[in-house]
C-alpha positions as CSV (number, residue, x, y, z in Angstrom):
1,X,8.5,-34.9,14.9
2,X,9.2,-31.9,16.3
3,X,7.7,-28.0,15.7
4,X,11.3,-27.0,14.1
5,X,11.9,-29.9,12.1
6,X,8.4,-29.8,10.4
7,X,8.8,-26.2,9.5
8,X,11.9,-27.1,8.0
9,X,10.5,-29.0,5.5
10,X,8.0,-27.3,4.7
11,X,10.1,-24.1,3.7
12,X,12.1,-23.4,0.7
13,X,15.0,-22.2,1.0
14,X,16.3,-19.2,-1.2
15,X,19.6,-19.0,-2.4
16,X,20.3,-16.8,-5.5
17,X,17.7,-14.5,-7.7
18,X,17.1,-16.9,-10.0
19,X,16.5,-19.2,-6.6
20,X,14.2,-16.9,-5.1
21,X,12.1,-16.6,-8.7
22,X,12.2,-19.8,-8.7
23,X,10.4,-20.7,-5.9
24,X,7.7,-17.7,-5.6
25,X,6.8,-19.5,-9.6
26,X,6.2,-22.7,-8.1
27,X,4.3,-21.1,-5.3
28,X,1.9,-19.4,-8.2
29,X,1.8,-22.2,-9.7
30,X,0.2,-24.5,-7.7
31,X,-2.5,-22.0,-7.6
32,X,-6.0,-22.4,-9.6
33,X,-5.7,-18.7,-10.8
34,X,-2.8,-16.1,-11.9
35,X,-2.5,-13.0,-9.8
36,X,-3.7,-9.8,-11.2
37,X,-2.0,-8.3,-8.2
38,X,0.8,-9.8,-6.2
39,X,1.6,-8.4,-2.6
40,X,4.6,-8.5,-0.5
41,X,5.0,-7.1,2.6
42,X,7.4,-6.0,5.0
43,X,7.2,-5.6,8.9
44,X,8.7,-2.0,9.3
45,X,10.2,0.3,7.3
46,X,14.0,0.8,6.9
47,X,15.5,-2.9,7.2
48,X,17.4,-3.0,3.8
49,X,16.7,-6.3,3.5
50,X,13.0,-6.1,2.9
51,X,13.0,-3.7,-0.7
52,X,16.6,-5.4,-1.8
53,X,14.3,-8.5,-1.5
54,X,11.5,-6.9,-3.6
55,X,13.7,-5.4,-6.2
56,X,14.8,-8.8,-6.9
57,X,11.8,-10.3,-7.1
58,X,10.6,-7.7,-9.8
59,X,13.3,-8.0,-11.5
60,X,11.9,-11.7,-12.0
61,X,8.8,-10.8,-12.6
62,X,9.1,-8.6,-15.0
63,X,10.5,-11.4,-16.8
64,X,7.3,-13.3,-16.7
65,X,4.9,-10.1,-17.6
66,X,4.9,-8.1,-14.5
67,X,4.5,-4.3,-16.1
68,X,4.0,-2.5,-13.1
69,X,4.7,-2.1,-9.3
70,X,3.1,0.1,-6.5
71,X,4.4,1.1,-3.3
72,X,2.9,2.9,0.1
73,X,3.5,6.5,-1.3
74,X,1.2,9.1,-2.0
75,X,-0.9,8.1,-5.5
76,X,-0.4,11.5,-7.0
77,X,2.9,12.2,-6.0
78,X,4.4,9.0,-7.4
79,X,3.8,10.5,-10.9
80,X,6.9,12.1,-10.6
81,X,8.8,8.7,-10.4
82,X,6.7,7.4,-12.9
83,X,7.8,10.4,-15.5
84,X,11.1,9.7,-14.1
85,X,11.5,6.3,-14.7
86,X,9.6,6.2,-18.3
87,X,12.8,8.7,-19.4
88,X,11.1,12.0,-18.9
89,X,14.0,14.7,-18.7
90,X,14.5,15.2,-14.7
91,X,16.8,14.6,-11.9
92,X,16.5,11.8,-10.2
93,X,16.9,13.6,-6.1
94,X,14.5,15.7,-7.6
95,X,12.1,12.3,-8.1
96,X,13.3,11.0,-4.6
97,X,12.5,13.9,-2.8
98,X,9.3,14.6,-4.1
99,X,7.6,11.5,-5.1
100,X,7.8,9.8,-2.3
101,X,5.4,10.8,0.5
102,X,6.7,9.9,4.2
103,X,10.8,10.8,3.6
104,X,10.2,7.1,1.8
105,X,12.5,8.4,-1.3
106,X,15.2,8.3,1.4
107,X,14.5,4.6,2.6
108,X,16.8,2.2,1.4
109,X,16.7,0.4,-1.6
110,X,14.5,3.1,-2.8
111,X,17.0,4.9,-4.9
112,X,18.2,1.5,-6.6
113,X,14.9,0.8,-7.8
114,X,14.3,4.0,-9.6
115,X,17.9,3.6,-11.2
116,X,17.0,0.3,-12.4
117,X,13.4,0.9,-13.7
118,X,14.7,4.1,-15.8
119,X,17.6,2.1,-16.9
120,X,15.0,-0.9,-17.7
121,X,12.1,1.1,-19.6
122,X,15.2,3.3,-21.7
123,X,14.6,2.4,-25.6
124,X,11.3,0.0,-25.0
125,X,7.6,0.7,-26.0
126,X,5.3,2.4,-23.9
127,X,3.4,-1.1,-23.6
128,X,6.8,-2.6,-22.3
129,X,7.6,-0.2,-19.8
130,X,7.5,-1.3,-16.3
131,X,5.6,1.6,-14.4
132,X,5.5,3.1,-10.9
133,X,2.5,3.5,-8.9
134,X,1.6,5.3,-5.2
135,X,-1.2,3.8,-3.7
136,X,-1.7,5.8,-0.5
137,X,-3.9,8.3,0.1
138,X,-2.7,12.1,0.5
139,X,-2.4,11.5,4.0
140,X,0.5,12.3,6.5
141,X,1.4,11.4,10.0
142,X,-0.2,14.8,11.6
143,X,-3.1,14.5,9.5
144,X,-5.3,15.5,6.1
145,X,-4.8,18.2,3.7
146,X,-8.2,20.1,2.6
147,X,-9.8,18.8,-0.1
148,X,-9.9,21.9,-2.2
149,X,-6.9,20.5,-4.7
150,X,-9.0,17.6,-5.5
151,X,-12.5,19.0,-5.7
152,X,-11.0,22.0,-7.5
153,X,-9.2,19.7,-10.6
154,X,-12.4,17.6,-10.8
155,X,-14.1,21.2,-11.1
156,X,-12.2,22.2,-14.0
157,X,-12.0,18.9,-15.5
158,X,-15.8,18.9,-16.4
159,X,-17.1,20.8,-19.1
160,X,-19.1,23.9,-17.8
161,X,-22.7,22.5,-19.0
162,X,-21.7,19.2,-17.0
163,X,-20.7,20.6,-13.6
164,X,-23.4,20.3,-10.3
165,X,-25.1,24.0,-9.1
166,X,-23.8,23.4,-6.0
167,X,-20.2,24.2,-6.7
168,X,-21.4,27.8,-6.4
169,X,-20.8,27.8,-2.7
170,X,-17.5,26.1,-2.7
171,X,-15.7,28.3,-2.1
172,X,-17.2,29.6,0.8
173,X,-17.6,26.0,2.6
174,X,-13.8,25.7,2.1
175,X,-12.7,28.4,3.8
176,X,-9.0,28.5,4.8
177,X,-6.8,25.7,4.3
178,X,-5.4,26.1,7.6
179,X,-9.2,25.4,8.6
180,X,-8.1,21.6,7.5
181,X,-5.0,21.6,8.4
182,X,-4.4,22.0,12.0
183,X,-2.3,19.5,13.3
184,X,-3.9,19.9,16.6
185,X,-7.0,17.6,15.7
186,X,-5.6,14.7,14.8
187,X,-5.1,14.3,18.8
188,X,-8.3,16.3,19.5
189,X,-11.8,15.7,17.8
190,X,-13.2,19.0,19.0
191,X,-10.2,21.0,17.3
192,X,-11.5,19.1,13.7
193,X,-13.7,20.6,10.8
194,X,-14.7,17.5,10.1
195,X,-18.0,17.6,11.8
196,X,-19.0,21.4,10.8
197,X,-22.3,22.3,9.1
198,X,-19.5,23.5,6.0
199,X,-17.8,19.9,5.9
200,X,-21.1,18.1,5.7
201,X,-22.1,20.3,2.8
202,X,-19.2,20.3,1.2
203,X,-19.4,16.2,1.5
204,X,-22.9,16.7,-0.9
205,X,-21.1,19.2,-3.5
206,X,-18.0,16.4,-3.9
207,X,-21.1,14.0,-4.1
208,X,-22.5,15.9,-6.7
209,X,-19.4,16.0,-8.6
210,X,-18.1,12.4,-8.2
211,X,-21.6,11.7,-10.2
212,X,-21.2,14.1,-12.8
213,X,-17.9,12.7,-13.6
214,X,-19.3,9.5,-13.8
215,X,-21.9,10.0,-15.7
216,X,-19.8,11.8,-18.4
217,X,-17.4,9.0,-18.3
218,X,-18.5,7.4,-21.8
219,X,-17.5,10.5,-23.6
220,X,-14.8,12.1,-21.8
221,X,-13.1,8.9,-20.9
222,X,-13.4,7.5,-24.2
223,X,-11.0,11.1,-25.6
224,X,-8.9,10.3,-23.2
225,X,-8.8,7.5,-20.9
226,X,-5.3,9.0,-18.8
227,X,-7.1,12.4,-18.2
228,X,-9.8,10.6,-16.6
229,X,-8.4,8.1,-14.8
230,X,-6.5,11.0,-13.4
231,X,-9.7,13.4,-12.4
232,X,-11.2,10.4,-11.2
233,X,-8.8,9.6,-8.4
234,X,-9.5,13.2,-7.8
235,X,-12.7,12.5,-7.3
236,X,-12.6,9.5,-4.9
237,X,-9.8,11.5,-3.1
238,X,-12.2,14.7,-2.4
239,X,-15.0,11.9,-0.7
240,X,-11.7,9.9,0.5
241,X,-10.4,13.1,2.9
242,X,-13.7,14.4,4.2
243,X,-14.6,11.1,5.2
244,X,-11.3,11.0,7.2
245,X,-11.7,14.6,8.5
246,X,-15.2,13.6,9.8
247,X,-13.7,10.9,11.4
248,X,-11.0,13.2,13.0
249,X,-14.3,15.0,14.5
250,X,-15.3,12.0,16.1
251,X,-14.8,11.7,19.8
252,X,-16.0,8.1,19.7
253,X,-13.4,5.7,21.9
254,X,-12.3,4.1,18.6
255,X,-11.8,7.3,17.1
256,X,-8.2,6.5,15.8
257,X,-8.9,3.1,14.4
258,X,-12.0,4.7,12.7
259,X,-8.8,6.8,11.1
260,X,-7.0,3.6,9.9
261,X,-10.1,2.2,8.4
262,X,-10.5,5.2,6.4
263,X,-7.3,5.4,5.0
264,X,-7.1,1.9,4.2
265,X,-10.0,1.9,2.3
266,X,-9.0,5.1,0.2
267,X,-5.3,3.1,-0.2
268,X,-7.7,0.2,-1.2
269,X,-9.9,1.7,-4.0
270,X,-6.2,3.4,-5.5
271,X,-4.9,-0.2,-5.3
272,X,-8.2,-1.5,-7.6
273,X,-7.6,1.6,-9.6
274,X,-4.0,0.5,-10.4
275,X,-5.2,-3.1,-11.5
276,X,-8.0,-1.7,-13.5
277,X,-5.6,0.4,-15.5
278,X,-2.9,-2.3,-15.4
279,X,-4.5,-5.5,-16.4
280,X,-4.3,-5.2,-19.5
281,X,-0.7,-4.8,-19.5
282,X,0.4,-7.4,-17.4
283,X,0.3,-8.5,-13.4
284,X,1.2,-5.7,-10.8
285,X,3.8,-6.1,-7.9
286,X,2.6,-4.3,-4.8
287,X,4.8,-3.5,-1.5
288,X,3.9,-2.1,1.5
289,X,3.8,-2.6,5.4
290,X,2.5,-6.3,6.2
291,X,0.1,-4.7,8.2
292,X,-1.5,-3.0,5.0
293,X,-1.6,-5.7,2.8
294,X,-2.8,-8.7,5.1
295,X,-6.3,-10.5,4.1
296,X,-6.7,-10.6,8.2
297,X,-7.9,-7.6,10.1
298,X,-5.9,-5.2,11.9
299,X,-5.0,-4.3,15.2
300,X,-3.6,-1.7,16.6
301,X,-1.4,-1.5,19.5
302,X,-2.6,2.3,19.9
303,X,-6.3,1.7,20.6
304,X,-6.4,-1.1,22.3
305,X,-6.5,-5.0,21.8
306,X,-10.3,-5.2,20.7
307,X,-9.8,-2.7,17.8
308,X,-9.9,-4.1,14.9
309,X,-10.8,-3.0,11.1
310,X,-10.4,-3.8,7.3
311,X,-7.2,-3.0,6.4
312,X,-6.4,-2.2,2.0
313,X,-5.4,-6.1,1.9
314,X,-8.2,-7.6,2.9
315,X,-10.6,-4.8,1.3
316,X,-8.3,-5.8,-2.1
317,X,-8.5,-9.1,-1.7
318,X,-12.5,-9.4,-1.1
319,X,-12.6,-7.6,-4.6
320,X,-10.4,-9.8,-6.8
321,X,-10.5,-13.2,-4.9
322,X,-8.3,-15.9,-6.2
323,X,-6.4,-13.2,-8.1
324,X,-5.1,-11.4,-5.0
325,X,-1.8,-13.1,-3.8
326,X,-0.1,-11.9,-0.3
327,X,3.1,-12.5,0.3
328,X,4.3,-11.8,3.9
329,X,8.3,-11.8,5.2
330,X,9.9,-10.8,8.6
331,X,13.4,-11.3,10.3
332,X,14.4,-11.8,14.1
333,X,17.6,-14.7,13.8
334,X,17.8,-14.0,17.7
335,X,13.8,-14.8,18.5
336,X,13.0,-15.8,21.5
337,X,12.3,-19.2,22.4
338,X,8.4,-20.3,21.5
339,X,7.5,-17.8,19.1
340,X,7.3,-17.5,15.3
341,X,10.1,-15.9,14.8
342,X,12.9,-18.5,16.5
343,X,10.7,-21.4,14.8
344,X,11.5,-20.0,11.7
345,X,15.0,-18.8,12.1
346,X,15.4,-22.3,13.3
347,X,14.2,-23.4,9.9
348,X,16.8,-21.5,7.6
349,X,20.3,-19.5,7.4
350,X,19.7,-17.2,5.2
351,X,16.1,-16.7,3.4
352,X,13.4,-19.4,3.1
353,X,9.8,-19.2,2.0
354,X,6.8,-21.0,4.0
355,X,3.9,-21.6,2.6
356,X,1.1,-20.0,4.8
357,X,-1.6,-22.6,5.5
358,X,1.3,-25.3,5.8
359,X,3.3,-23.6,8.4
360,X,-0.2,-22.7,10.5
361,X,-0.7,-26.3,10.7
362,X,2.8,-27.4,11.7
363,X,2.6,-25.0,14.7
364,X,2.0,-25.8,18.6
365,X,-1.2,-23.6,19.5
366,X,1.6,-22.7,22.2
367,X,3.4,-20.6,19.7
368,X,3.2,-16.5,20.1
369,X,5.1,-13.3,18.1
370,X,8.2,-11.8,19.1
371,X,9.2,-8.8,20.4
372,X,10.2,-5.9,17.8
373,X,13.6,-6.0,16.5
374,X,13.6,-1.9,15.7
375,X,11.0,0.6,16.7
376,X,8.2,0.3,14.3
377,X,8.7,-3.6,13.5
378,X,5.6,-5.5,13.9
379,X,6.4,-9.2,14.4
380,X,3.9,-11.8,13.0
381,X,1.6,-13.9,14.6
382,X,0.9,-17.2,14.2
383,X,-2.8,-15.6,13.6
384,X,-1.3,-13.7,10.5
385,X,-0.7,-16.6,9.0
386,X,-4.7,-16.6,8.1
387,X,-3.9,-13.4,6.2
388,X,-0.9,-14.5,4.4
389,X,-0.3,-16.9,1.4
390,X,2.9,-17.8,2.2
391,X,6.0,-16.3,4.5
392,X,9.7,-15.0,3.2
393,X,12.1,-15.2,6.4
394,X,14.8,-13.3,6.5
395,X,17.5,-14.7,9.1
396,X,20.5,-12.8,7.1
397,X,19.5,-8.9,7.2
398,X,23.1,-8.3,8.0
399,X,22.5,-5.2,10.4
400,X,21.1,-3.4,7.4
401,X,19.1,-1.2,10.1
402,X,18.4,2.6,9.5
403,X,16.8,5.1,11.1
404,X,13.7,5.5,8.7
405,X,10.6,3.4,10.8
């Protein structure tokens, strides 16, 4: 038998929504355990395919108890799509433009989830609601903010009797934002704060408060469990970004994958946050980059091919086990010959979904990725497949390609 026929029977193909629900339940099903958190991925950014495909599979989820999705957006600013789409009173470019970190409220299929969540929660109980989350860190392209905003709202969180003597010298250790902000050391290590006598002091004071807060969490979480929950992602944030920056200090070879380790692992503890304040209303839906939300390491084309580190997936789904759930998908219908992609296009016209360990096996060790179909698309390997529970190929994107990678 050959490679392409066996892949053909092992994937399901998806027709219709109720199709494609259809067939990620069975997939669940077979499992030993429910997902507290179920991940898809896409390979780049701005193939309309890839969040059409995840709007319909919440839609079906939400049926069967989902209450909440995340995305790769910045964790605080996605409060504004959250107030947006629970029927606060606000304007919906206003919730695009701002909630979204990256230009990402500008990606398609963006928009039409928003619509349909607000439309979705209008009328029905708090407890019903289908909420939006941000899980990454406040981190852009060009690098870190300071970490005044967060250590300052932990600050004036804590009641005055509860806060650490050595936020008397904040202040001073800060210094100017534009100290933190210079977009010159992301490139260079010795133009970074990260590494100054001030940053590793100011590491001990957001030390000092991250305990405090913790320590005070059985009475002021207990009065309110949202204010908390809020001051604490402060608090992980403050340790989160000078981590990074000291990392940005580092002239060490792997000084950029030490980056990418540190941001996945901030994206990671906001990920467990969001289950830990989810679970109790129902499963979350979680969609990012592939190359976030893999159990597999990562590897970066940028530092070299023995680079590797943890990335939020496999960080994730070390914490919850059985209850994490990855989901991969990518698209090539013109693949070339001998790699994943053209065996699976092979496989399906339109959309099919593999099973993970099923397809590894029915692959010749000869088998290799394809070349990117847009800048920014990174194909899967037949080594992905470790990461992965199962794959979603698309072979019908229908030229949905935008300028957003």
């Amino acid at each position: 038998m050959s490679t392409a026929t066996s892949v053909r029977e092992i994937g399901r193909e998806v027709g219709d929504r109720e199709s494609l629900g259809r067939v990620v339940d069975e997939l669940l099903a077979a499992r030993t355990e429910p997902p507290t958190l179920l991940a898809l991925g896409e390979p780049t950014h701005g193939i309309e395919a890839f969040p059409l495909l995840r709007n319909e599979l919440l839609r079906h989820l939400v049926e069967r108890g989902y209450r909440s999705i995340a995305l790769e957006t910045d964790y605080f600013a996605a409060a504004l799509v959250d107030d947006y789409v629970c029927g606060v009173a606000a304007d919906i470019e206003s919730a695009l433009a701002d909630g979204f970190s990256h230009g990402f409220g500008a990606v398609p299929g963006n928009r039409e989830l928003v619509e349909w969540l607000r439309a979705h929660n209008a009328g029905r109980a708090p407890r019903e609601q289908v909420r939006f989350h941000g899980f990454e860190a406040p981190i852009e392209y060009a690098g870190a903010p300071s970490p005044r905003h967060a250590l300052t709202t932990v600050i004036d969180y804590l009641p005055e009797a509860l806060r650490p003597g050595s936020i008397r010298v904040l202040d001073a250790l800060l210094g100017a934002d534009a100290d933190w902000t210079n977009p010159a050391a992301m490139y260079d290590a010795a133009a970074s704060i990260g590494d100054s006598e001030r940053a590793r002091a100011l590491r001990i004071v957001a030390d000092d408060l991250a305990g405090a807060l913790r320590r005070a969490a059985p009475a002021l979480r207990h009065a309110d469990p949202t204010g908390y929950d809020h001051v604490a992602a402060h608090a992980r944030t403050a340790l989160g970004l000078l981590r990074y920056h000291a990392a940005m200090a580092d002239p060490a070879p792997d000084r950029i994958a030490t980056l990418l380790s540190v941001r996945a692992e901030m994206m990671a503890e906001n990920l467990l946050a969001i289950v830990a304040q989810e679970q109790r209303r129902g499963p979350t839906l979680v969609f990012a980059h592939n190359a976030h939300l893999q159990r597999a390491q990562s590897l970066s084309p940028i530092v070299g091919a023995e680079t590797k580190w943890a990335n939020a997936g496999a960080l994730v789904g070390l914490a919850l086990g059985e209850h994490y759930v990855f989901l991969a998908s990518d698209a090539n219908p013109a693949g070339e010959p001998r790699t994943l992609q053209h065996v699976l296009a092979a496989a399906t016209l339109r959309r099919a979904l593999f099973p993970a360990p099923a397809l590894r096996a029915a692959l010749d060790p000869s088998i290799g990725a394809g070349t990117p179909i847009v800048p920014g698309h990174i194909p899967l390997d037949p080594a992905d497949l470790d990461g992965a529970d199962a794959v979603i190929f698309i072979a019908d994107t229908d030229g949905h390609r935008h300028r957003y990678w």
